[in-house]
N, C-alpha and C positions, 0 to 999 in steps of 0.2 A: 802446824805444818802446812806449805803450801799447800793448795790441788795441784794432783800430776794432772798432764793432760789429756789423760782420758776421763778423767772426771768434771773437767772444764768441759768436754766434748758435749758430755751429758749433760753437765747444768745447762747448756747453749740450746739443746732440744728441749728438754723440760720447762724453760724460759722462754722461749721460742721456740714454737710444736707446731709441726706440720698437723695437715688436718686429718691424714692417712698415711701409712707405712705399709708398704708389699716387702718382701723377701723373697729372692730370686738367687738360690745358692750361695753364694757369698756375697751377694750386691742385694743393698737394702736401699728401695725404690722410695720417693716421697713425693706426696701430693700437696702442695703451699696453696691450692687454690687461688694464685696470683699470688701468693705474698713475699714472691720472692723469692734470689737464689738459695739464700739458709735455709728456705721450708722446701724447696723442692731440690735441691743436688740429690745425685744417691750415693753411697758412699760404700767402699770396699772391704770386704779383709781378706789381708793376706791370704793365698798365693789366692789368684785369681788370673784367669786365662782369659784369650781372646775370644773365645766360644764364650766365654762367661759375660763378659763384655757386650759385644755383641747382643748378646737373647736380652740382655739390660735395655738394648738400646732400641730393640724391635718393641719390647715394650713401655718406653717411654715414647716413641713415636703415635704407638695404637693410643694413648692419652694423650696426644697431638702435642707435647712438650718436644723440645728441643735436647736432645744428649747431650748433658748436663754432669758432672764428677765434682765432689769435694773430693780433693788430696790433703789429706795430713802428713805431720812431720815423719818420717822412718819409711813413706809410702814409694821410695825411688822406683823400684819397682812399676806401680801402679802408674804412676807419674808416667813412665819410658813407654809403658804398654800405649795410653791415652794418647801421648803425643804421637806413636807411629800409627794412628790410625786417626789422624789430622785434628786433634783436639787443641784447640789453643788457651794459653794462661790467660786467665782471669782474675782482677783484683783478689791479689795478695793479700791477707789477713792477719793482724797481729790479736793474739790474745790476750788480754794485759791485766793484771790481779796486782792488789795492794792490802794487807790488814785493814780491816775493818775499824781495830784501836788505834791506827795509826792516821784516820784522816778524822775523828769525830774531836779533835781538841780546838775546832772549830765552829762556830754558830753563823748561821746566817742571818743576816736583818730581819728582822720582825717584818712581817706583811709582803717577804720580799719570794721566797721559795715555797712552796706548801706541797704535800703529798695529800694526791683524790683517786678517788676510786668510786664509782666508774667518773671515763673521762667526761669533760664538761666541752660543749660546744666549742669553744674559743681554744682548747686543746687539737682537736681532730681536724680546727682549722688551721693553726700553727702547721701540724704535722706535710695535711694536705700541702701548701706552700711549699713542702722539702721534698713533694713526692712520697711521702706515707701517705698512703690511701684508703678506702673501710678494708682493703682486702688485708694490708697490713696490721690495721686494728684490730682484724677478727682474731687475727693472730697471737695478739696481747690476751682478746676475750677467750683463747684456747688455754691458755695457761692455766693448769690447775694448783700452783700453788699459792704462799701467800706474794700477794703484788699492790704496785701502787702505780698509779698514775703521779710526774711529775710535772708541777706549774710553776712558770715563774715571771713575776712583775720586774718590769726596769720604767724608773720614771711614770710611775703610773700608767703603764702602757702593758697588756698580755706582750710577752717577749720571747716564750721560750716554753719547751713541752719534751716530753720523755718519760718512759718507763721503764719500772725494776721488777725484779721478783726474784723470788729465791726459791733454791733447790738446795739439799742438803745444807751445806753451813755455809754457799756461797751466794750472794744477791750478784747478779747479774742485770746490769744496764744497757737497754736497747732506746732504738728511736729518740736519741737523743736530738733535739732540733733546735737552737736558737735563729730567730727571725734577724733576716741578715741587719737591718739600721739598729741593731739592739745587741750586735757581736763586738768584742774587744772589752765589754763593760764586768768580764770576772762572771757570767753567768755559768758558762760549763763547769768553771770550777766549784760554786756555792750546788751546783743541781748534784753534783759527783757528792761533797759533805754532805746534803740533805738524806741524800738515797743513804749514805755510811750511815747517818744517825736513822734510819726508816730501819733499818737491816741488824743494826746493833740493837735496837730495842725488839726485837725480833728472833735475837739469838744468833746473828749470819756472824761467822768471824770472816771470812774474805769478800772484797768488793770486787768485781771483776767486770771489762766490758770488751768488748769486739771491735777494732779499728782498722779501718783499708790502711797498708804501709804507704801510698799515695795522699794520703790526708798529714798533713805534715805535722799544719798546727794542734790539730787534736792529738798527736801522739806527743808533741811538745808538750803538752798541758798533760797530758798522764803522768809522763816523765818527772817532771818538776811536781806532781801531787805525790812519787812514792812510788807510783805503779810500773811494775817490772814484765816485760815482754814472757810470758809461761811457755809458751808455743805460737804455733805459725799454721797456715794452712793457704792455700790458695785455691779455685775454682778451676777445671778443664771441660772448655765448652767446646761442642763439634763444629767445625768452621764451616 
């Protein structure tokens, strides 16, 4: 059975974990320690008021962050409140799952993709390049389930870097970065099989990963691997 998407929700935290969570009546506050909007939005449940909102946002200020909302799908609601008190959309998010049996009838070249753990210099250097930074990496190092680091050669050349990790029966893939003179060569697609085979010997039956709807070609290459849009969500940032 697929994951619904509040299980998806969950494996995206557990995969990618803030380094602290407050709770402030319905709105649950998060500390990324820089590592971004995933680890620091806060995010609502239903019904929530403008009082509520608000006391969220006096205290995401006292933590010198920016008023910051994840909206999920069914959140119209939540969405209309944000907006009328000057929140604007921010990169749109598709969440995208595929069987875990369905991409592993594939092998990658020998010497070409590897799974490490911990990451190895020439990794953190890759990442750096795309703008993953140690604040993002700490963020892989929060992960307390099982995870890998993803490496990969093109032409004898470090080309490409990324991490999985899994929460209940779904692997989850972040920080996916191939080095731009090294793109077009089939690397995102062998690093997606590598992490299927990491994850299937692992026990994960779904492969899942997180893509901006503005990324075209990465949602094309999911598409043609299998993988199906679960849910959606987008960012509301205070203007």
């Amino acid at each position: 059975m697929t994951p619904d998407p509040a299980m998806l929700h969950a494996v995206a935290e557990a995969t990618w974990p803030p380094a602290a969570t407050q709770t402030l009546g319905p709105v649950t506050l998060r500390d990324g320690k820089g590592g971004g909007k995933r680890v620091s939005a806060a995010t609502a449940t239903p019904p929530v008021t403008a009082k509520e909102i608000a006391r969220a946002e006096d205290a995401m200020r006292a933590r010198g962050q920016a008023p910051l909302f994840q909206v999920r799908e069914g959140e119209e609601d939540l969405d209309r409140l944000l907006a009328g008190r000057g929140y604007g959309i921010v990169d749109p998010v598709n969440v995208l799952v595929a069987p875990v049996a369905a991409l592993v009838g594939e092998r990658p070249p020998r010497l070409t993709i590897f799974t490490i753990w911990e990451p190895i210099e020439i990794m953190r250097e890759i990442w750096a390049e795309g703008g993953i930074g140690p604040a993002r990496v700490a963020v892989m190092e929060r992960a307390a389930g099982p995870k890998t680091g993803l490496f990969a050669r093109h032409a004898d050349k470090p080309a490409a870097a990324g991490f999985a990790a899994i929460s209940r029966d779904v692997c989850m893939v972040h920080a996916l970065e191939v080095r731009a003179h090294h793109r077009r060569a089939g690397l995102g697609r062998l690093m997606m099989v590598q992490a299927a085979l990491w994850a299937e010997a692992r026990g994960a039956a779904h492969l899942a990963v997180l893509c901006t709807r503005a990324n075209a070609p990465a949602n094309g290459l999911y598409a043609a691997m299998g993988f199906r849009v679960a849910t959606t969500y987008h960012y509301r940032q205070k203007e």
